[in-house]
C-alpha positions in Angstrom: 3.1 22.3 -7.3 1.5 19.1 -5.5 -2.3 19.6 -3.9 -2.6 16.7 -1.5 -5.9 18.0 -0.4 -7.0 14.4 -1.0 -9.7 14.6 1.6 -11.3 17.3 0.1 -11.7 15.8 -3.2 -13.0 12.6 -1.9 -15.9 14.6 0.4 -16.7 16.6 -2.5 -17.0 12.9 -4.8 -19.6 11.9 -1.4 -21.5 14.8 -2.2 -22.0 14.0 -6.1 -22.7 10.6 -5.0 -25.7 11.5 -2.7 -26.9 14.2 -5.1 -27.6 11.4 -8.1 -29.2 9.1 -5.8 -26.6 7.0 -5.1 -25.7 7.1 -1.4 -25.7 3.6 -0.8 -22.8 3.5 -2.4 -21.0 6.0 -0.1 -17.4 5.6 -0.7 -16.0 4.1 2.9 -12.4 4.9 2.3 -11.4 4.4 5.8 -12.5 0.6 6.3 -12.3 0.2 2.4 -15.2 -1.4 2.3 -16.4 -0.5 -1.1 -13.8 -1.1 -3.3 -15.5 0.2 -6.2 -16.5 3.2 -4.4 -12.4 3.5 -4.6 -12.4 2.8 -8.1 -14.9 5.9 -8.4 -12.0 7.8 -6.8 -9.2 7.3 -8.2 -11.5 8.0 -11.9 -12.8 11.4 -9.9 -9.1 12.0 -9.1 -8.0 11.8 -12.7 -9.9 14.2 -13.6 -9.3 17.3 -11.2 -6.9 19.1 -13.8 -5.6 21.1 -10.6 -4.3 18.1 -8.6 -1.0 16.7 -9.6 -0.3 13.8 -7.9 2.7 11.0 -8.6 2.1 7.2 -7.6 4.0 7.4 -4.6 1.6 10.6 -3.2 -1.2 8.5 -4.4 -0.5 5.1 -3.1 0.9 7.1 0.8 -2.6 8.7 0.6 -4.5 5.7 0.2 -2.1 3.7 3.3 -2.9 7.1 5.6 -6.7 6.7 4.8 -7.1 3.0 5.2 -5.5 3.5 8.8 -1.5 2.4 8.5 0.2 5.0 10.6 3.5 3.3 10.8 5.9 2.0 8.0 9.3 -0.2 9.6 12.2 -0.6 6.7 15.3 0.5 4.2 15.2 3.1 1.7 17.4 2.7 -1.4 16.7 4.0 -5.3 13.6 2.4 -6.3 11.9 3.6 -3.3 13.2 7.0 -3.1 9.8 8.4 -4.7 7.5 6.7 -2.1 10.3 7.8 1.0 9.5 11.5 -0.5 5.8 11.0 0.0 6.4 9.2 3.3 8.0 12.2 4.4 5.0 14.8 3.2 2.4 12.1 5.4 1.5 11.3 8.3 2.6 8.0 8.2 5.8 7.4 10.3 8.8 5.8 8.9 11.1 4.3 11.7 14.8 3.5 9.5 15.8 -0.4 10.3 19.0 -1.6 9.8 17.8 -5.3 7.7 14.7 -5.8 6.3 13.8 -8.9 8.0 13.7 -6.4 11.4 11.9 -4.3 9.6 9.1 -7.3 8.8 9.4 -8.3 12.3 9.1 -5.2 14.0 5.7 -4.6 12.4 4.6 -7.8 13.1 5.4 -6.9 16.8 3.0 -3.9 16.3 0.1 -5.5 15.2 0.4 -8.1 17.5 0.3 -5.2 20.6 -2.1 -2.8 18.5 -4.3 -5.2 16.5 -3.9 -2.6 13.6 -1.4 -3.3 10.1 1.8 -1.8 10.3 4.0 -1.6 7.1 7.1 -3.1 6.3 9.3 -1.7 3.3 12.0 -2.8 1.4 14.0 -2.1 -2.1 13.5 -4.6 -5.2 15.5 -8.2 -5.1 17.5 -9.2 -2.4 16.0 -6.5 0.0 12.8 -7.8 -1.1 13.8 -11.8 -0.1 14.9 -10.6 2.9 11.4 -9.8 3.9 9.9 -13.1 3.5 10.9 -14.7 7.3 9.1 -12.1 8.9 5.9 -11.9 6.7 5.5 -15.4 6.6 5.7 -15.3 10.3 3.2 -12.9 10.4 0.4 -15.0 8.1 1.4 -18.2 10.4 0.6 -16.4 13.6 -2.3 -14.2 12.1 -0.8 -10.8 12.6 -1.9 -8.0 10.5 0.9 -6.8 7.9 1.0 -4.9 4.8 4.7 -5.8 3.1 5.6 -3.2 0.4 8.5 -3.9 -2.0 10.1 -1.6 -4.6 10.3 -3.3 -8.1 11.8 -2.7 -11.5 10.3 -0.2 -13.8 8.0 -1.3 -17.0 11.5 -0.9 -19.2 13.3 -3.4 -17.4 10.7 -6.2 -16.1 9.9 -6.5 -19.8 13.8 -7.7 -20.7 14.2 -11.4 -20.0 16.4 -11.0 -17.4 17.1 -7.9 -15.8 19.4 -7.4 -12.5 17.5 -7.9 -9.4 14.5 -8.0 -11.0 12.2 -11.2 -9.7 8.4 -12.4 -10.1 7.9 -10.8 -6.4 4.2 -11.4 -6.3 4.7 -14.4 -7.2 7.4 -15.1 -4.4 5.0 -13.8 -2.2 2.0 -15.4 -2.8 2.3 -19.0 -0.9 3.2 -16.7 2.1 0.4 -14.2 2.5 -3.2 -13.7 2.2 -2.7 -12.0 -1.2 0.2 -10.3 -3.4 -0.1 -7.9 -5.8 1.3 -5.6 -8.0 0.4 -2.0 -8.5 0.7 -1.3 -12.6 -2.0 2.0 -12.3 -3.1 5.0 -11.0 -6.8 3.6 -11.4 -6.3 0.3 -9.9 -4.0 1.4 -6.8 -7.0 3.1 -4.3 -9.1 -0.5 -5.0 -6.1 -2.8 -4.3 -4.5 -0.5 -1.0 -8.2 -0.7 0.4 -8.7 -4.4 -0.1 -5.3 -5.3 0.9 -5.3 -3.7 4.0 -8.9 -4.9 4.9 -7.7 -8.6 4.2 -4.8 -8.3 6.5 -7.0 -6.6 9.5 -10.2 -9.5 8.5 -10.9 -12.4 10.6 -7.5 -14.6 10.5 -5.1 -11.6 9.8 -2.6 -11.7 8.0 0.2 -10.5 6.0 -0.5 -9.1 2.6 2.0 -8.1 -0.2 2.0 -5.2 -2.5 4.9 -3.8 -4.8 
């Protein structure tokens, strides 16, 4: 049974923060701007026994708190985890029929709304077929979060694997930064700072898979 009372824990981390004399470092999860105030959180997190919580739950909650209310693309296996979170959020998920509309489109809404929209596709191919509309989006300083599905740990350690590419590395010369998420621990940090480099002065795309 899945507790997604994520708020909760996070209020209840402010108040151990201000009780050992720390509340200058108040966690600011909605502008995410204390990344190691995230850090704190996803350690606090890990250690409520009675939340269970997969990556996907985690790295939807983190999006919903750091503002993205609206994720454009194709679902297809490797993202079939994260569509099952996107369906228990808040976060809305319009169905596109090719990625690159699905890039475009939420380029379109951050140009209108000044606020990052998401754009999602599966690993390889779907993930090139991105690329158009992100870069489009750094060149014309539109905020943009791109998410790609990748290959799990098994298979990007083989040599070659099918479909499998260096996608933050094919992202990289088009955004204002590319990541990939490899932890629980790491993922609240990199979703904060991500989506506050894409909304910072000259925004941007930024890439995460």
């Amino acid at each position: 049974e899945v507790d997604r009372s994520l708020k909760a824990i996070m209020s209840d981390i402010h108040d151990r923060i201000a009780a050992e004399g720390r509340e200058g470092n108040r966690i600011n999860y909605r502008r995410g701007a204390n990344i190691a105030g995230y850090r704190k959180v996803a350690t606090a997190i890990s250690a409520y026994g009675e939340v269970k919580m997969n990556g996907a739950e985690l790295f939807v909650s983190c999006l919903q708190e750091a503002g993205v209310r609206i994720i454009y693309g194709v679902p297809g296996e490797e993202n079939t985890h994260l569509m099952m979170a996107l369906q228990a959020s808040d976060i809305r998920f319009v169905l596109t029929r090719h990625e690159q509309a699905a890039a475009f489109m939420a380029s379109v809404y951050g140009r209108l709304t000044g606020k990052p929209a998401g754009c999602l596709s599966t690993l390889g191919p779907g993930a090139t077929n991105l690329l158009t509309g992100v870069a489009d989006a750094t060149l014309d300083y539109v905020p943009l979060i791109a998410i790609t599905a990748q290959a799990g740990r098994a298979r990007m350690s083989l040599s070659e694997s099918h479909q499998v590419i260096d996608l933050e590395a094919l992202f990289r010369p088009v955004t204002k930064s590319s990541h990939m998420l490899m932890s629980a621990e790491a993922m609240p940090g990199i979703v904060a700072e991500a989506v506050r480099q894409a909304c910072a002065a000259r925004p941007g795309a930024v890439h995460l898979s």
